[in-house]
N, C-alpha and C positions, 0 to 999 in steps of 0.2 A: 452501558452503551459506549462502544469505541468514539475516540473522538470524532467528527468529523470533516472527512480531509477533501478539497476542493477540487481533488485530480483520481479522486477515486475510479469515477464515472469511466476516465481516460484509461486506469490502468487496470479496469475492470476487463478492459475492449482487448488488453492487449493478448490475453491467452484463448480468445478466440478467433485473435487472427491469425497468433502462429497457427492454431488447431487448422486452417484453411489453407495452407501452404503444402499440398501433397507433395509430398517426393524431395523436400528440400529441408535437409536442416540447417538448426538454428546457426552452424557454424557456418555451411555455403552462404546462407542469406548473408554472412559480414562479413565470408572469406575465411581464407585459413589465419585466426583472429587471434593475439594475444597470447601468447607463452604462460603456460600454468606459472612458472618460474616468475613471470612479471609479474603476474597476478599476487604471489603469495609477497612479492617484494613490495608492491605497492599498497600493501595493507597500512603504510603508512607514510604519506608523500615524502612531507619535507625531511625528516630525516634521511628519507630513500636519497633523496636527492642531494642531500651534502654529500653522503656516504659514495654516491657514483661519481660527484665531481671529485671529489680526491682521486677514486681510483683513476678517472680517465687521466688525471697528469703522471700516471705509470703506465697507462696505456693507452694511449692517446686513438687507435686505430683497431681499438676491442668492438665489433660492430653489437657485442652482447651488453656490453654494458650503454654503449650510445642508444639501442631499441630500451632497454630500462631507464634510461635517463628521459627520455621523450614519454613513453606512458609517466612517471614521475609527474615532471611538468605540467601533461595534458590533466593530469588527475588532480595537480593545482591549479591548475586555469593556467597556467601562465603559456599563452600559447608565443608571445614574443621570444621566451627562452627554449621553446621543443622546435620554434621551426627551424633554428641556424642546426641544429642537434642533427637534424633532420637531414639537412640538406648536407650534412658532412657524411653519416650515415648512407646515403645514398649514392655519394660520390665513390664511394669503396664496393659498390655495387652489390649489396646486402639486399637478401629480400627483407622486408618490413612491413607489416602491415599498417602499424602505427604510423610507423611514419611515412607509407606514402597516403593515409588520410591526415595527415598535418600538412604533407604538402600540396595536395589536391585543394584543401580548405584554404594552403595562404595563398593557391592562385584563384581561389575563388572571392577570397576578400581584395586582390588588388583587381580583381576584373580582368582577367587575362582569359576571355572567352575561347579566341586562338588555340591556344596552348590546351587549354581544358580540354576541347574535343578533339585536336591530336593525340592527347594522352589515351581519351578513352575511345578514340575512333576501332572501329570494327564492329562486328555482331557480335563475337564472342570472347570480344574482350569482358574480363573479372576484376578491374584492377581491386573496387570496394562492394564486390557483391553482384546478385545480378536485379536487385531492388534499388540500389544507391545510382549505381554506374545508370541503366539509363534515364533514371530520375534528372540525373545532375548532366547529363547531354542535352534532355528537352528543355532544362533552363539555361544552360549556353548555348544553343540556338537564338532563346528570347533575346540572353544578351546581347547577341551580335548580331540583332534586328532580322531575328527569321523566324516568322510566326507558324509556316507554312509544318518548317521539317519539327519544331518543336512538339508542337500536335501529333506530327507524325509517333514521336519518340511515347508520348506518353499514350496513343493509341495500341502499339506495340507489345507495350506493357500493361493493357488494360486489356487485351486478349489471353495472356498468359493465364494459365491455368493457375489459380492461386494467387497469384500474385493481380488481379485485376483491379482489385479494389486501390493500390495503390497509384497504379497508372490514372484511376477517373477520380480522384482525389486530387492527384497535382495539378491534372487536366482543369477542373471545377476551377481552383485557386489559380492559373494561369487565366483563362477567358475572364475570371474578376479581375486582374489584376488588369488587363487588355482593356476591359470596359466591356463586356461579352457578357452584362447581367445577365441575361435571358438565358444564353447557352450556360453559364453558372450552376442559374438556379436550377434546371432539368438536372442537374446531378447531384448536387448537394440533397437533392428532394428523394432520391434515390433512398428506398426504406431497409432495400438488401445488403447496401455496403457499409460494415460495421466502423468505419473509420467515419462515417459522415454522421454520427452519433457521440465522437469524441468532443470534448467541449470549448474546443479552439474550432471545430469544423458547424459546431452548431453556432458558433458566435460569426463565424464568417458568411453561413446562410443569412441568418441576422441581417446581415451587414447589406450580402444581394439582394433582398426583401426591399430590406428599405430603400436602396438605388432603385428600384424595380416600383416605387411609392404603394409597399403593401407593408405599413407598418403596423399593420393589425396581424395581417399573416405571423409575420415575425416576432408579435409577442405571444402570438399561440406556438408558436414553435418554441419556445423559450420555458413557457409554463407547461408544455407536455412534457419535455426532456429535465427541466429542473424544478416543477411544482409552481405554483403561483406565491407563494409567502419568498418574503423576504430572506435569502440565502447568505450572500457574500457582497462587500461595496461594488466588485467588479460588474455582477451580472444587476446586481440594480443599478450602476452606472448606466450598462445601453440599455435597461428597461427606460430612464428616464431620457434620454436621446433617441428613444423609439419612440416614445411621446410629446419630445419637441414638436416645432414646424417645419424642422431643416432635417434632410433626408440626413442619413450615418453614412460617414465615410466608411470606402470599402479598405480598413489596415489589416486585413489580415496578410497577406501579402502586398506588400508596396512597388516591392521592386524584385528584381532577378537576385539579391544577395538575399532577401528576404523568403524566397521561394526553395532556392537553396539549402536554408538554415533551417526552413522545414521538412524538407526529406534527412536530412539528421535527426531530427526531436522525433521527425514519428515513430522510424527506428527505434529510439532510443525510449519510447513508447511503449513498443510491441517486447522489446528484451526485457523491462523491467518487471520482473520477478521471476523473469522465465528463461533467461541465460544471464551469464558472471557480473556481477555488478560493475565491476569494471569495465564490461563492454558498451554497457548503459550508459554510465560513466560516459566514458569516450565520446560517442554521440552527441548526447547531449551538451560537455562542454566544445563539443564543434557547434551546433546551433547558439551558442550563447557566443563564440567568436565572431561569429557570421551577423548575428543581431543583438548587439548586447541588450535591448529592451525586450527581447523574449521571454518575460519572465514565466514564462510555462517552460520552459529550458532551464531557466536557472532555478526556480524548484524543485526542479526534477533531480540537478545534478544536488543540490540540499539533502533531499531527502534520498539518494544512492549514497550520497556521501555519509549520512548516518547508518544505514546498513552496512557500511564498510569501516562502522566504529570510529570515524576518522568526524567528530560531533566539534570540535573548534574550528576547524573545517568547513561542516555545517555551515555555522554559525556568522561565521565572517561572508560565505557565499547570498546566506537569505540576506544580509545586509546591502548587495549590491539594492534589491527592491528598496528606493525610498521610501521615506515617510508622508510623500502626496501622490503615491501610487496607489490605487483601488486593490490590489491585491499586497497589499502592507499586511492586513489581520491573514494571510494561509503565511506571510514569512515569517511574522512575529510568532504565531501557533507553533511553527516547526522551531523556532528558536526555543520556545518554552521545552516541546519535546528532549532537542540536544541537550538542554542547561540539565531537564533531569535527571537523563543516563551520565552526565559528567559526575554528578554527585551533587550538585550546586542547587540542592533542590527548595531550600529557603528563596534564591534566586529565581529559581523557577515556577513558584507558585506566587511571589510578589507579580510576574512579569503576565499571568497569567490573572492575575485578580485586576491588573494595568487595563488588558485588555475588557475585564467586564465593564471598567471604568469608562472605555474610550469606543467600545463597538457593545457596550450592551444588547442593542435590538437585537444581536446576532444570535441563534439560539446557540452555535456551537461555542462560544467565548465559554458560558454555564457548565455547557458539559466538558468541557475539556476543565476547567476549573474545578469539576463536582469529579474528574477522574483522578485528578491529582490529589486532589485531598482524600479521594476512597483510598486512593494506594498510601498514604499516609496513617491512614489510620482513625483521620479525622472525620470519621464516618456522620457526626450531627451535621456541621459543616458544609460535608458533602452533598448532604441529604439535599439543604436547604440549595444549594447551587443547582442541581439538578430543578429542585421547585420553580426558582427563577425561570430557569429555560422551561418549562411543563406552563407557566402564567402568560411564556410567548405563543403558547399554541392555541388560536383560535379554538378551533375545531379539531381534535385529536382523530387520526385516524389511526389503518391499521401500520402508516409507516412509525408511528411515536411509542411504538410498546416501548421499546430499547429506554424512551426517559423515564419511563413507571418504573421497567424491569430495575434500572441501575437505583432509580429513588428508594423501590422497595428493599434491592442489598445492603443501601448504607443504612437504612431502619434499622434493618434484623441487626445488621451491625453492631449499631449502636442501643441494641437490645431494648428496642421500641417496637415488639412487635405488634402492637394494636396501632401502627404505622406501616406498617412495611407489607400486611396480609395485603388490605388495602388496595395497595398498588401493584404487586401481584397480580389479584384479581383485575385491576383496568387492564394490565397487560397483555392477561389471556381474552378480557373481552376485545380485545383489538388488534391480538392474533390467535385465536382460540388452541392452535397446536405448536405454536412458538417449543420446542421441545427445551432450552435453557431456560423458560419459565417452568413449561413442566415439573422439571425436574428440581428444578431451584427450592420452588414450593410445597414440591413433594414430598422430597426430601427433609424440607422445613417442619411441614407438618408432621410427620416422622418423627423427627427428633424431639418435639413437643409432646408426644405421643396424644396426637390432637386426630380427629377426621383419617381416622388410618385408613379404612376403603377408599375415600377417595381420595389421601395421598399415592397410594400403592396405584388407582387407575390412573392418575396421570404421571407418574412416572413408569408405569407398564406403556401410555399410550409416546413417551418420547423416545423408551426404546426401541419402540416402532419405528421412528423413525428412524432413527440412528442405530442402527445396531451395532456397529462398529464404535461405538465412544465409549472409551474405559471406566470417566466420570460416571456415564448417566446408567452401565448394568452396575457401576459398585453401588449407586441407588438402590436399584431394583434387589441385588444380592442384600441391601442395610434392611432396607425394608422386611423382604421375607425371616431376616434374622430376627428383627425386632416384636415380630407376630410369631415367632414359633416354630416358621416352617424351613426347619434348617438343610436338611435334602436340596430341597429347592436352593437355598440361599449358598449350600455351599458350589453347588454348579454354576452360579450366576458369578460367584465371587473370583471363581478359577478362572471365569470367561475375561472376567477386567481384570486379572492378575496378568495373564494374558498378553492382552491389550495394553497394558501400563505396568512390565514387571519391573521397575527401579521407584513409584511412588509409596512414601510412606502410609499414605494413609489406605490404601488400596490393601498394602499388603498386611498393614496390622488389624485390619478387619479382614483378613482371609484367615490371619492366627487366630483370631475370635470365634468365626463360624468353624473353622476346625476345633478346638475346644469343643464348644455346641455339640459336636457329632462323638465326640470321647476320642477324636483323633487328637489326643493330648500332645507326645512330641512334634509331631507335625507345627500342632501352634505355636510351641515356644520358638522351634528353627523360625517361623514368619517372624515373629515378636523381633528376635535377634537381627533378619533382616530389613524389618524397619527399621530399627537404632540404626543401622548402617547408612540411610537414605537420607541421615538427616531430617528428622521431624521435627515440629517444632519446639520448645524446652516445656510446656505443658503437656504436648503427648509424649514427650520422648520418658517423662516424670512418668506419669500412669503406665507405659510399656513396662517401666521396670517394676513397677509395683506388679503387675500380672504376671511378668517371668518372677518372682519373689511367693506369691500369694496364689498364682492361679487366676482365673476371670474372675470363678464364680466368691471369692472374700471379695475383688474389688468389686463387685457388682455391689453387695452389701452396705459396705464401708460407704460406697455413693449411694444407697437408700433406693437402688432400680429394681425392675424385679428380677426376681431371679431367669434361671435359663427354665427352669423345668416349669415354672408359671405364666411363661408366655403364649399368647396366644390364646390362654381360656376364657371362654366368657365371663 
C-alpha cells in the first residue's frame, strides 16, 4: 500500500477539472507559459542561478537570461530576489510570463488595488490566463471596498463554460470572508462542483457550518469526505473545535491577500501532474508569497519540488511548517520521502520510526515505515509495521485491503508463507476483485505449485480487468506455462512482451515458453535479451546456465518437472 499522502484527495480533483475545460488548453489557462529552455534550465535552481548571475554582468540587458533568472529564484522561493529581476526585465519591454506573474503578485502583496485593475482592466485582457486574471480583479475590487463589482467578476466567470466551478468557488470564499455565512454555504454545498470536494474547500464549509451554529452538520461533512477514524492532527484539530462551545472561525480566507494566494494554489492544484512541473511550481510558490502560512501551498511546492529531483530543496521548503503546526506529520513524511531518494536512507528510516514514536495513533506513520523497510529488504520488519497500523483499525473494511495486501508481500517475502496466504485472503474478502491481489496470489500459489485451478481463475479473473498490464498476462502466460498448455502460454507471453518489451523477467520467460514449443533459437535470442535488461545477479546466474544447458538440464538440476510432464494428472 502506497503511503498515504494528505493532498491526495486535492490532486485526485485535479484532472477532472482540467478534463471539464472544453476548448481551452492547459497552456491558454496559464498563458503563453514558460520557455521549454527555462524549464530544462531550472532542473536545478541554485546552481541555475549563480550560473545567470555571472552571465548577467556580461550582459547586463540579455532579456533571456533575466526571464531565467526570475523562474530560478521563483523556483527558490526567493521571491524578494525575482521581483527587482523582474521589474528590470520589464523595463526593456520584454514579454515574460514569469515575470509579469512576479510582478502582478508584488503589487498584490503591497496592496496596490489601483494598479492591479488598471493592469488587468478590459474584457479581454490575458495578462495570467483567462481563470487567474478575472479571479484576481474580483479580489481587487474587494480590496478597494467594492463588494458590488467583485461579485460581478466572479459571477462572470462562473457562467463560462468550463471554467464555472472556479468563479462559484472564489465567489463561496469571498461571501465567508464578507460574513455572508448563508450565501457561503448554498455553494460550498453545491455536490456538482469538484473543487468544493478539494480539502481546503471542505475545511472551509467546515468553518461556514459552524458560523452558521450547525456543528453537527459539519462534522457529517468531514466524516463523508475523509471517514470518521482518526486521519491527520490537522482534520482532528477542527473535528475537536467542532466540538468545543465556541463556534470556528471562518480562516480559510481572512483577507483579500489571502483570497488571492488561493486562486494561485488552486491553479497550481489543477496543473499538478497534469502540465510542466515547473508551472505548478510557479503557482504555488506565488500562493506561499502571498500567505506564508498556506501550508497547502508550501506542500505542494515540497512535493513539485521532489518531482523536479530538486529533494534538498524539498527539504528545507517542508521545514518552513513548524513543529506546533497540525500539519508537521504530511511535512516530516514528505521529508522521510526526499532523505530517501537522496540516498540517506539509514536517515530516512530513523526519521520515519521518529514519527511512529511521536504520532503513533496515525495509521499512515506504520505504513509508510512498513514501505521503507519493504523496499529495504527488511521485509519481517516491515511486516510487523504494517501489523501496527492493521491493530489501528477498528473495523477493517473494504478501504484497508492495501494494509493486508502489503502485510501479506513482506510475509511471502520473508518466506513466511503460512503468514502472508492469510492476509491475501482478508485482502480479497475485502475487495473480492482487487486484481494486484489477484494476481499477487495467483501467481504466489503458482510458483508454489499449490491450488493451480484456483490460482489460474484469479489471475484469468485480474486480467479481466486489466487487460492492458504486462505484469498481470506474464501471470496468466507463467501460469499456462507451468500446467503444460504452452500454445496458450506462448500467445499470452508475446501479449506482455508486448506490453513490457525492455523487462527482464517478462522476456526471460517468453525465452522459456519458446523452448517449451521447440522454438529453440528463438529462446536463446530472448535469454540474451534479458542479460541485457539487467536482471537481477540470481536470474541473470540461471539465464546463463540455460543459454549453457538448455531449460530442460536446468529444470533437472533444480529437481522441477520437467517440460513434457506438465500438466498430467
Amino acid at each position: 500500500m502506497p503511503p498515504i499522502r494528505r493532498y491526495r484527495l486535492a490532486f485526485a480533483l485535479a484532472g477532472a477539472m482540467v478534463a471539464a475545460l472544453p476548448g481551452l488548453s492547459r497552456a491558454e489557462l496559464a498563458g503563453a507559459y514558460l520557455a521549454a529552455r527555462s524549464a530544462d534550465m531550472a532542473a536545478d535552481f541554485a546552481p541555475a542561478r549563480d550560473y545567470l548571475v555571472r552571465a548577467l554582468a556580461e550582459d547586463a540587458a540579455n532579456p533571456e537570461i533575466l526571464d531565467a533568472l526570475i523562474t530560478a529564484n521563483v523556483g527558490l522561493g526567493d521571491m524578494g530576489s525575482a521581483v527587482p529581476v523582474a521589474r528590470r526585465l520589464a523595463s526593456l519591454g520584454a514579454n515574460s510570463q514569469i515575470a509579469t506573474m512576479v510582478l502582478m503578485t508584488d503589487m498584490l502583496m503591497r496592496e496596490d488595488y489601483a494598479q492591479v485593475l488598471k493592469d488587468l482592466a478590459g474584457a479581454d485582457t490575458r495578462l495570467l490566463g483567462p481563470v487567474v486574471d478575472p479571479l484576481l480583479r474580483g479580489w481587487a475590487h474587494l480590496g478597494a471596498g467594492s463588494m458590488g463589482p467583485a461579485l460581478e467578476e466572479f459571477d462572470k466567470l462562473s457562467k463560462a463554460q468550463g471554467l464555472e466551478v472556479f468563479g462559484l468557488y472564489h465567489k463561496a470564499l469571498a461571501l465567508g470572508m464578507a460574513g455572508d455565512f448563508e450565501g457561503a454555504e448554498a455553494l460550498f454545498a453545491d455536490p456538482k462542483n469538484p473543487l468544493m470536494s478539494m480539502r481546503r474547500a471542505v475545511f472551509a464549509h467546515a468553518q461556514v457550518l459552524s458560523q452558521l451554529d450547525r456543528d453537527q452538520a459539519a462534522l457529517a461533512r468531514l466524516d463523508d469526505l475523509f471517514g470518521a477514524a482518526s486521519t491527520d492532527p490537522e482534520l482532528d484539530a477542527l473535528r475537536a473545535a467542532l466540538q468545543s462551545d465556541k463556534p470556528v472561525p471562518f480562516e480559510a480566507v481572512r483577507n483579500v491577500r489571502d483570497g488571492m494566494a488561493e486562486v494561485f494554489y488552486v491553479l497550481a492544484v489543477v496543473f499538478q501532474g497534469e502540465a510542466p512541473d515547473l508551472q505548478t511550481l510557479a503557482h504555488s510558490r506565488m500562493a506561499e508569497f502571498l500567505r506564508p502560512d498556506h501550508v497547502d501551498a508550501v506542500l505542494l511546492s515540497a512535493a513539485t519540488l521532489e518531482s523536479l529531483d530538486q529533494e534538498e530543496l524539498a527539504i528545507a521548503t517542508y521545514d518552513k511548517i513548524g513543529p506546533a503546526s497540525p500539519t508537521r506529520l504530511a511535512a516530516v513524511s514528505g521529508q522521510v520521502q526526499a532523505l530517501y531518494k537522496l540516498d540517506r536512507k539509514d536517515e530516512a528510516i530513523r526519521a520515519a520510526e521518529d514519527l511512529v514514536r511521536s504520532h503513533g495513533q496515525y495509521l499512515s506513520t506504520h505504513v509508510a515505515l512498513g514501505d521503507l523497510l519493504r523496499r529495504e529488504e527488511r521485509n519481517t520488519d516491515a511486516a510487523e509495521a504494517y501489523g501496527r497500523a492493521i491493530t489501528l483499525v477498528k473495523q477493517p473494511d473494504d478501504r484497508h485491503w492495501g494494509l493486508f495486501y502489503s502485510r501479506g508481500i513482506a510475509w511471502e517475502q520473508a518466506k513466511q508463507w503460512d503468514k502472508a496466504e492469510p492476509d491475501f485472503r482478508k485482502a480479497l474478502e475485502l475487495q473480492p476483485e482487487q486484481p494486484q491481489v489477484l494476481n499477487y496470489l495467483g501467481y504466489s500459489l503458482l510458483d508454489r505449485n499449490e491450488k493451480i485451478p484456483e490460482a489460474l481463475g484469479m489471475i484469468e479473473r485480474a486480467v479481466a480487468q486489466r487487460p492492458e498490464d504486462g505484469y498481470i498476462i506474464d501471470s496468466l502466460a507463467w501460469g499456462y506455462f507451468l500446467t503444460g498448455r504452452y500454445p496458450e502460454a506462448v500467445t499470452q507471453m508475446e501479449r506482455a512482451s508486448l506490453l513490457m518489451p525492455v523487462d527482464p523477467i517478462v522476456t526471460d520467460h517468453l525465452g522459456d515458453v519458446y523452448w517449451a514449443v521447440g522454438r529453440l533459437n528463438e529462446a536463446r535470442f530472448q535469454w540474451h535479451r534479458a542479460l541485457s535488461f539487467k536482471p537481477t545477479d540470481k536470474d541473470a546466474t540461471r539465464i546463463r546456465r540455460k543459454l549453457d544447458l538448455g531449460l530442460d538440464a536446468v529444470l533437472a538440476e533444480e529437481g522441477l518437472p520437467a517440460l513434457a510432464d506438465r500438466g498430467k494428472k
